[in-house]
VOPA-195881 format. One record per residue (C-alpha): x negated, y negated, z negated; residue number from 1. Coordinates in steps of 0.001 Angstrom, whole numbers, padded with zeros to 6 digits. Layout:
! VOPA-195881
+---------+---------+---------+-------+
:       u :       v :       w : gumar :
+---------+---------+---------+-------+
:       X :       Y :       Z :   NUM :
...
+---------+---------+---------+-------+
! end
This chain:
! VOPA-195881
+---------+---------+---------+-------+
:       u :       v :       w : gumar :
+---------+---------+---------+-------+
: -058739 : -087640 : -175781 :     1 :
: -061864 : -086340 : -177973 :     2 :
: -063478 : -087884 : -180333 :     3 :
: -066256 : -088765 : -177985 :     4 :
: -063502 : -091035 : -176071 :     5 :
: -062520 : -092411 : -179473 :     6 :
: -065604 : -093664 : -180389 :     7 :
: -066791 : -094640 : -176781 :     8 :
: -063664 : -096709 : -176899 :     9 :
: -064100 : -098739 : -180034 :    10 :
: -067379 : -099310 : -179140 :    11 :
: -066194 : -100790 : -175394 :    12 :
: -063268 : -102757 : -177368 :    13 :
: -066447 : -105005 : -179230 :    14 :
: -068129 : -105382 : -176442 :    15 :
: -065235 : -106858 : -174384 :    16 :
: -064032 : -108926 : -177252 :    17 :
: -067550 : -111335 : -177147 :    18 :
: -067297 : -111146 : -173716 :    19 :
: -063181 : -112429 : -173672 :    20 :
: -064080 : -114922 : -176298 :    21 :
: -067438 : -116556 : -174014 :    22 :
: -064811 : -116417 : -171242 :    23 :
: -062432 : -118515 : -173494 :    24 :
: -065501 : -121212 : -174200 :    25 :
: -065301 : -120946 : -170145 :    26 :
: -062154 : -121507 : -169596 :    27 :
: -061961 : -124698 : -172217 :    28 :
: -064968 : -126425 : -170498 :    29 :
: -063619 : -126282 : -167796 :    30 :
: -060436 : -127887 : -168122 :    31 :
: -058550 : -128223 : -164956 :    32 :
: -061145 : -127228 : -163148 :    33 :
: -059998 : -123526 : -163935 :    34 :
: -057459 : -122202 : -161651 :    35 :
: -057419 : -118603 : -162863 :    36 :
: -053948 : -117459 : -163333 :    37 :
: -051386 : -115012 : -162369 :    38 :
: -050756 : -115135 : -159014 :    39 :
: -053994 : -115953 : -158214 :    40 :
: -056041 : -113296 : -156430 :    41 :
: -058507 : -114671 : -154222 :    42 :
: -061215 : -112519 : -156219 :    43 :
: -058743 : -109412 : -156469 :    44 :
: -060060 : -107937 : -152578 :    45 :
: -062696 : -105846 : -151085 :    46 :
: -064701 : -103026 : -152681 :    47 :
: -067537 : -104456 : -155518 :    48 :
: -069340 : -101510 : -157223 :    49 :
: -068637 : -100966 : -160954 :    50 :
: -069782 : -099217 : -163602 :    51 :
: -068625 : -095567 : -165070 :    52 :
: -067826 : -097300 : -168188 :    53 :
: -065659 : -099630 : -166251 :    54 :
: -064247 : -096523 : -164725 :    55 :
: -063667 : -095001 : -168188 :    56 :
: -061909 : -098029 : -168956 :    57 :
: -059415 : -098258 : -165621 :    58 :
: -058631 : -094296 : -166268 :    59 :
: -057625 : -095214 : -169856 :    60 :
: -055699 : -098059 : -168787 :    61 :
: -053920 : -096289 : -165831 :    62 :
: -052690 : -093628 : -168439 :    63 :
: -051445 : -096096 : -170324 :    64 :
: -049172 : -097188 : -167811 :    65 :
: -048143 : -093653 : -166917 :    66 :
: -046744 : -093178 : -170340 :    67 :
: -044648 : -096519 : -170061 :    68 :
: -043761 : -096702 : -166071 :    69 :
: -044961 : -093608 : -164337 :    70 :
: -043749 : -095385 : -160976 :    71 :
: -046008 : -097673 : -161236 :    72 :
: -048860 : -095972 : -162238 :    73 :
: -047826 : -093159 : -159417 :    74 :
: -047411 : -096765 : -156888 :    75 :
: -050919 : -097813 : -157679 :    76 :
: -052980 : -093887 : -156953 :    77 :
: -051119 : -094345 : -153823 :    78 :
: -052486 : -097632 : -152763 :    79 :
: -056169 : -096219 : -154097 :    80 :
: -055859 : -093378 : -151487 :    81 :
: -054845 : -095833 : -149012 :    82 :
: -057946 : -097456 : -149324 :    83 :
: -060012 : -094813 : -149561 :    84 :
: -058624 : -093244 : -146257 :    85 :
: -059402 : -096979 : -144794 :    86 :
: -063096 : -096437 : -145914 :    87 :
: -063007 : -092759 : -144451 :    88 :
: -065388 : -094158 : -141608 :    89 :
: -069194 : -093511 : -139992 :    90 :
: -070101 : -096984 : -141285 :    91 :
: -070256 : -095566 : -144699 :    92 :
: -073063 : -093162 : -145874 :    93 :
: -070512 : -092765 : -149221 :    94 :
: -067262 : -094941 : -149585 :    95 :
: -068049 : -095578 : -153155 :    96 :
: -071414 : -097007 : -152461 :    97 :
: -069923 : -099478 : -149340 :    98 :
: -071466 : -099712 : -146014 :    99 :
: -074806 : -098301 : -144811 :   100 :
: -077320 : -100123 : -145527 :   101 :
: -079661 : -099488 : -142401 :   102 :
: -077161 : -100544 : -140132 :   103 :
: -076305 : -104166 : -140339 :   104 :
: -073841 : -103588 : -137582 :   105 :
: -072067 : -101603 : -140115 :   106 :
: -072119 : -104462 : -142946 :   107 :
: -070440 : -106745 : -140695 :   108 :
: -067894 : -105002 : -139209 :   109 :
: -066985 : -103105 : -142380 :   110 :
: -067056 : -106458 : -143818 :   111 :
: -064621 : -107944 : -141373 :   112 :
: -062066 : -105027 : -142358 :   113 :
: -062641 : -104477 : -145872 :   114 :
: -062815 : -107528 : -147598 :   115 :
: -059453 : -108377 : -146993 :   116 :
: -058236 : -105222 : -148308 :   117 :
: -056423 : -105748 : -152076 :   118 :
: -057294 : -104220 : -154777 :   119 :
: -054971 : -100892 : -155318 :   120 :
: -054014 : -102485 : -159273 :   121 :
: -052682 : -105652 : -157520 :   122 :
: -048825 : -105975 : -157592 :   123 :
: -048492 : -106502 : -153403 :   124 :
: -045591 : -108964 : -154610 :   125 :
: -046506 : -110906 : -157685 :   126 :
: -050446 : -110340 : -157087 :   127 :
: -050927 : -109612 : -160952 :   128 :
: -053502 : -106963 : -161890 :   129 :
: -050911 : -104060 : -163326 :   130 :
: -054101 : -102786 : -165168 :   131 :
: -055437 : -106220 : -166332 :   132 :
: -056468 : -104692 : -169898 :   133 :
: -059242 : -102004 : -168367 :   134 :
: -060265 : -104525 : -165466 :   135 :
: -063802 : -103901 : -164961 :   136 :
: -066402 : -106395 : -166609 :   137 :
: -066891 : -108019 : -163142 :   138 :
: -062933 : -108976 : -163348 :   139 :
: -063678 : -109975 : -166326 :   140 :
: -066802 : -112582 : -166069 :   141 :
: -066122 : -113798 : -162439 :   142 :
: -064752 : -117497 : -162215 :   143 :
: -066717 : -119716 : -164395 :   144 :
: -070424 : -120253 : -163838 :   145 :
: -072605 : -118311 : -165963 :   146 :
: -075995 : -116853 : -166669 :   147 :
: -077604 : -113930 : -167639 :   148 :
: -080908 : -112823 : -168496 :   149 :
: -081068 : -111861 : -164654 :   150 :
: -079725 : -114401 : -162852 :   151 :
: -077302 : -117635 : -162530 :   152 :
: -073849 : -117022 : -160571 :   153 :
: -072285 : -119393 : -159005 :   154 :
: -068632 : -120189 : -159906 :   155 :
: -065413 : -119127 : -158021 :   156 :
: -064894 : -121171 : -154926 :   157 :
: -061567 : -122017 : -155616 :   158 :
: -063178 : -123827 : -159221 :   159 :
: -064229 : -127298 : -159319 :   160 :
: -062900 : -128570 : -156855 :   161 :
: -064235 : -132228 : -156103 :   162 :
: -066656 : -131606 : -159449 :   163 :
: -070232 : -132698 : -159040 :   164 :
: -073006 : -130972 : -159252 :   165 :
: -074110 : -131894 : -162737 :   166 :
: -070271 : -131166 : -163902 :   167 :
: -070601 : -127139 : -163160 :   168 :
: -073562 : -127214 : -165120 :   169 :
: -072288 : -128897 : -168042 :   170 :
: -069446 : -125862 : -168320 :   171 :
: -071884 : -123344 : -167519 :   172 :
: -071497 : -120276 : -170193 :   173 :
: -074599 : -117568 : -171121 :   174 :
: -072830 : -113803 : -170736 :   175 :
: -075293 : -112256 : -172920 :   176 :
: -074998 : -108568 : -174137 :   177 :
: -076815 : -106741 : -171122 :   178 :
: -078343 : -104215 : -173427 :   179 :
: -075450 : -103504 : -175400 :   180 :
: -073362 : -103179 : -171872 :   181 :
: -076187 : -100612 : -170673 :   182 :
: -075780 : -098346 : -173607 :   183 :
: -072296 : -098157 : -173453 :   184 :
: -072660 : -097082 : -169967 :   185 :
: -075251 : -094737 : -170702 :   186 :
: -072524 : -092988 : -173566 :   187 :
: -069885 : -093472 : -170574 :   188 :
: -071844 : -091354 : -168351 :   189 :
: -073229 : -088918 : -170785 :   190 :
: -069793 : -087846 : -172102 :   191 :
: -068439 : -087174 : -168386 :   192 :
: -069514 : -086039 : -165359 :   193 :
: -069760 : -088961 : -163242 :   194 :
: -073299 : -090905 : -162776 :   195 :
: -073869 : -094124 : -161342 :   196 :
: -071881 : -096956 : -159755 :   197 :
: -068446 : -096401 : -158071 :   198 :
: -065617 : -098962 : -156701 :   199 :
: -062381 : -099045 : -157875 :   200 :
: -060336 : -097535 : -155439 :   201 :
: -062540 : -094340 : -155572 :   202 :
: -061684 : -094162 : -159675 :   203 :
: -057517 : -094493 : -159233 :   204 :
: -057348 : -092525 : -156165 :   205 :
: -059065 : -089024 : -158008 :   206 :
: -056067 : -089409 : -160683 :   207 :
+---------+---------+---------+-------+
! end
Protein backbone atom coordinates (compact mmCIF):
# COMPACT_ATOMS: atom_id res chain seq x y z
CA UNK A 1 0.00 0.00 0.00
CA UNK A 2 1.69 3.61 -0.61
CA UNK A 3 1.54 6.27 1.25
CA UNK A 4 -1.07 7.78 -0.97
CA UNK A 5 -3.44 4.74 0.26
CA UNK A 6 -2.34 5.54 3.81
CA UNK A 7 -3.40 8.83 3.89
CA UNK A 8 -6.50 8.38 1.54
CA UNK A 9 -7.46 5.89 4.18
CA UNK A 10 -7.31 7.90 7.35
CA UNK A 11 -8.92 10.48 5.72
CA UNK A 12 -12.05 7.91 4.57
CA UNK A 13 -11.87 6.42 8.33
CA UNK A 14 -13.18 10.33 9.62
CA UNK A 15 -15.43 10.61 7.25
CA UNK A 16 -17.23 7.29 7.96
CA UNK A 17 -16.95 7.74 11.66
CA UNK A 18 -19.60 11.08 11.57
CA UNK A 19 -21.40 9.30 9.24
CA UNK A 20 -21.64 5.77 11.71
CA UNK A 21 -22.25 8.03 14.62
CA UNK A 22 -25.52 10.16 12.66
CA UNK A 23 -26.52 6.58 11.79
CA UNK A 24 -26.39 5.71 15.58
CA UNK A 25 -28.71 9.05 16.41
CA UNK A 26 -30.82 7.03 13.59
CA UNK A 27 -30.97 4.05 14.87
CA UNK A 28 -31.92 5.41 18.66
CA UNK A 29 -34.87 7.50 17.28
CA UNK A 30 -36.07 5.08 15.93
CA UNK A 31 -36.53 2.58 18.45
CA UNK A 32 -38.27 -0.47 17.30
CA UNK A 33 -39.05 0.91 14.38
CA UNK A 34 -35.45 -0.17 13.16
CA UNK A 35 -35.24 -3.59 11.87
CA UNK A 36 -31.69 -3.49 10.53
CA UNK A 37 -29.84 -6.48 11.61
CA UNK A 38 -27.97 -9.46 10.55
CA UNK A 39 -29.90 -11.51 8.61
CA UNK A 40 -31.65 -8.90 7.21
CA UNK A 41 -30.99 -8.18 3.54
CA UNK A 42 -33.84 -6.83 1.84
CA UNK A 43 -31.51 -3.78 0.76
CA UNK A 44 -28.43 -6.20 0.09
CA UNK A 45 -29.80 -6.94 -3.99
CA UNK A 46 -29.53 -5.51 -7.37
CA UNK A 47 -26.77 -3.33 -8.84
CA UNK A 48 -26.80 0.61 -7.24
CA UNK A 49 -23.83 2.65 -8.62
CA UNK A 50 -21.09 3.63 -6.12
CA UNK A 51 -18.39 5.64 -5.87
CA UNK A 52 -14.43 4.86 -6.60
CA UNK A 53 -13.82 5.74 -3.10
CA UNK A 54 -16.36 3.22 -2.10
CA UNK A 55 -14.53 0.93 -4.42
CA UNK A 56 -11.19 1.80 -2.75
CA UNK A 57 -12.79 0.92 0.33
CA UNK A 58 -14.43 -2.76 -0.74
CA UNK A 59 -10.78 -3.61 -2.37
CA UNK A 60 -9.21 -2.79 1.03
CA UNK A 61 -11.70 -4.66 2.84
CA UNK A 62 -11.68 -7.76 0.51
CA UNK A 63 -7.82 -7.98 1.18
CA UNK A 64 -8.43 -7.97 4.47
CA UNK A 65 -10.31 -10.99 4.38
CA UNK A 66 -7.85 -12.69 2.07
CA UNK A 67 -5.20 -12.46 4.68
CA UNK A 68 -7.59 -14.07 7.39
CA UNK A 69 -9.89 -16.62 5.17
CA UNK A 70 -8.70 -16.68 1.62
CA UNK A 71 -11.82 -19.06 0.93
CA UNK A 72 -13.91 -16.68 1.54
CA UNK A 73 -12.54 -13.89 0.00
CA UNK A 74 -11.77 -16.39 -3.18
CA UNK A 75 -16.01 -17.49 -2.54
CA UNK A 76 -17.06 -13.90 -2.84
CA UNK A 77 -14.79 -12.84 -6.57
CA UNK A 78 -16.61 -15.84 -7.63
CA UNK A 79 -20.09 -14.73 -6.93
CA UNK A 80 -18.91 -11.03 -8.43
CA UNK A 81 -18.14 -12.79 -11.78
CA UNK A 82 -21.32 -14.52 -11.55
CA UNK A 83 -23.02 -11.45 -11.65
CA UNK A 84 -21.20 -9.81 -13.96
CA UNK A 85 -21.62 -12.69 -16.56
CA UNK A 86 -25.57 -12.24 -15.62
CA UNK A 87 -25.21 -8.52 -16.74
CA UNK A 88 -23.15 -9.67 -19.91
CA UNK A 89 -26.37 -8.67 -21.99
CA UNK A 90 -27.55 -6.09 -25.07
CA UNK A 91 -29.71 -4.32 -22.47
CA UNK A 92 -26.63 -2.81 -21.08
CA UNK A 93 -24.60 -0.07 -22.91
CA UNK A 94 -21.83 -0.87 -19.82
CA UNK A 95 -22.70 -3.35 -16.90
CA UNK A 96 -21.28 -0.98 -14.42
CA UNK A 97 -23.46 1.85 -15.44
CA UNK A 98 -26.94 -0.59 -15.43
CA UNK A 99 -29.37 -0.69 -18.19
CA UNK A 100 -29.61 1.58 -21.25
CA UNK A 101 -31.12 4.33 -20.72
CA UNK A 102 -32.90 4.94 -24.20
CA UNK A 103 -34.57 1.82 -24.05
CA UNK A 104 -37.13 1.56 -21.36
CA UNK A 105 -37.81 -1.92 -22.55
CA UNK A 106 -34.42 -2.58 -21.29
CA UNK A 107 -35.03 -0.95 -17.67
CA UNK A 108 -37.82 -3.19 -17.11
CA UNK A 109 -36.81 -6.31 -18.10
CA UNK A 110 -33.29 -5.91 -16.72
CA UNK A 111 -35.11 -4.83 -13.75
CA UNK A 112 -37.23 -7.91 -13.49
CA UNK A 113 -33.86 -10.07 -13.52
CA UNK A 114 -31.49 -8.05 -11.71
CA UNK A 115 -32.92 -6.78 -8.77
CA UNK A 116 -33.28 -9.93 -7.26
CA UNK A 117 -29.79 -10.78 -7.77
CA UNK A 118 -27.66 -10.64 -4.14
CA UNK A 119 -25.04 -8.83 -3.60
CA UNK A 120 -21.65 -11.02 -4.27
CA UNK A 121 -20.41 -9.92 -0.23
CA UNK A 122 -23.67 -11.53 1.06
CA UNK A 123 -23.13 -14.89 2.92
CA UNK A 124 -25.93 -17.00 0.54
CA UNK A 125 -26.60 -18.75 4.06
CA UNK A 126 -26.52 -16.35 6.93
CA UNK A 127 -27.19 -13.18 4.54
CA UNK A 128 -24.45 -11.11 6.51
CA UNK A 129 -22.32 -8.70 4.47
CA UNK A 130 -18.69 -10.68 4.77
CA UNK A 131 -17.23 -7.17 3.91
CA UNK A 132 -19.52 -5.08 6.22
CA UNK A 133 -16.43 -2.74 7.28
CA UNK A 134 -15.75 -1.26 3.46
CA UNK A 135 -19.63 -1.37 2.59
CA UNK A 136 -20.12 1.47 0.39
CA UNK A 137 -21.63 4.79 1.93
CA UNK A 138 -25.03 3.86 0.35
CA UNK A 139 -24.89 0.54 2.73
CA UNK A 140 -24.09 2.65 5.04
CA UNK A 141 -26.90 5.60 5.14
CA UNK A 142 -29.85 3.51 3.70
CA UNK A 143 -32.62 2.60 6.36
CA UNK A 144 -33.49 5.57 8.35
CA UNK A 145 -34.96 8.67 6.75
CA UNK A 146 -32.61 11.34 6.10
CA UNK A 147 -31.71 14.50 4.28
CA UNK A 148 -29.15 16.03 2.50
CA UNK A 149 -28.43 19.23 1.02
CA UNK A 150 -29.94 17.54 -2.23
CA UNK A 151 -32.73 15.82 -1.35
CA UNK A 152 -35.00 13.89 1.40
CA UNK A 153 -34.98 9.88 1.15
CA UNK A 154 -37.46 8.06 2.18
CA UNK A 155 -36.85 5.31 4.80
CA UNK A 156 -36.49 1.49 4.22
CA UNK A 157 -39.80 -0.12 3.58
CA UNK A 158 -39.42 -2.67 5.95
CA UNK A 159 -39.06 0.58 8.82
CA UNK A 160 -41.94 1.94 10.54
CA UNK A 161 -44.12 -0.20 10.20
CA UNK A 162 -47.70 1.06 11.34
CA UNK A 163 -45.73 4.63 12.22
CA UNK A 164 -47.53 7.75 11.11
CA UNK A 165 -46.59 10.11 9.05
CA UNK A 166 -45.50 12.75 11.50
CA UNK A 167 -43.49 9.79 13.46
CA UNK A 168 -40.82 9.30 10.38
CA UNK A 169 -40.31 12.81 10.52
CA UNK A 170 -39.68 13.18 14.05
CA UNK A 171 -36.57 10.44 13.59
CA UNK A 172 -35.53 11.96 10.50
CA UNK A 173 -31.48 12.47 10.62
CA UNK A 174 -29.41 15.34 8.31
CA UNK A 175 -26.32 13.17 6.51
CA UNK A 176 -24.30 16.16 6.03
CA UNK A 177 -20.63 16.03 4.74
CA UNK A 178 -21.30 16.09 0.84
CA UNK A 179 -18.26 18.19 0.23
CA UNK A 180 -15.99 16.43 2.35
CA UNK A 181 -17.38 12.96 0.63
CA UNK A 182 -16.61 14.64 -2.91
CA UNK A 183 -13.03 15.34 -2.13
CA UNK A 184 -12.29 12.16 -0.89
CA UNK A 185 -13.55 10.80 -4.05
CA UNK A 186 -11.78 13.17 -6.06
CA UNK A 187 -8.20 11.84 -4.03
CA UNK A 188 -9.81 8.21 -4.66
CA UNK A 189 -9.82 8.71 -8.27
CA UNK A 190 -6.75 10.76 -8.67
CA UNK A 191 -4.46 8.18 -6.99
CA UNK A 192 -5.84 5.24 -9.35
CA UNK A 193 -6.92 4.71 -12.54
CA UNK A 194 -10.51 4.31 -12.31
CA UNK A 195 -13.00 7.46 -12.93
CA UNK A 196 -16.49 7.68 -12.19
CA UNK A 197 -19.26 5.53 -10.72
CA UNK A 198 -19.13 1.66 -10.76
CA UNK A 199 -21.40 -1.17 -8.95
CA UNK A 200 -20.15 -3.51 -6.76
CA UNK A 201 -19.98 -6.58 -8.46
CA UNK A 202 -17.81 -4.93 -11.23
CA UNK A 203 -15.11 -3.87 -8.20
CA UNK A 204 -14.82 -7.73 -6.55
CA UNK A 205 -15.03 -9.47 -9.75
CA UNK A 206 -11.52 -7.51 -11.34
CA UNK A 207 -9.68 -8.93 -8.04
Amino acid sequence: MTDTDHSLDAADRRLLAAVDEVWQTAVARAGTWCVCRVGCSDCCHGPFPISQLDAHRLRRSLDELRRTDPAAAAAIVDRARHVMAQMASPLFDDVTTGPRADDPAAQERSGESLWAVPCPALHPETDACELYAGRPMACRTYGPPTATDAQRRHPCRLWFDGARPEDVERCRVRFGGEEVESERVDRAEGSGQRCGPTIIAAVLAEE
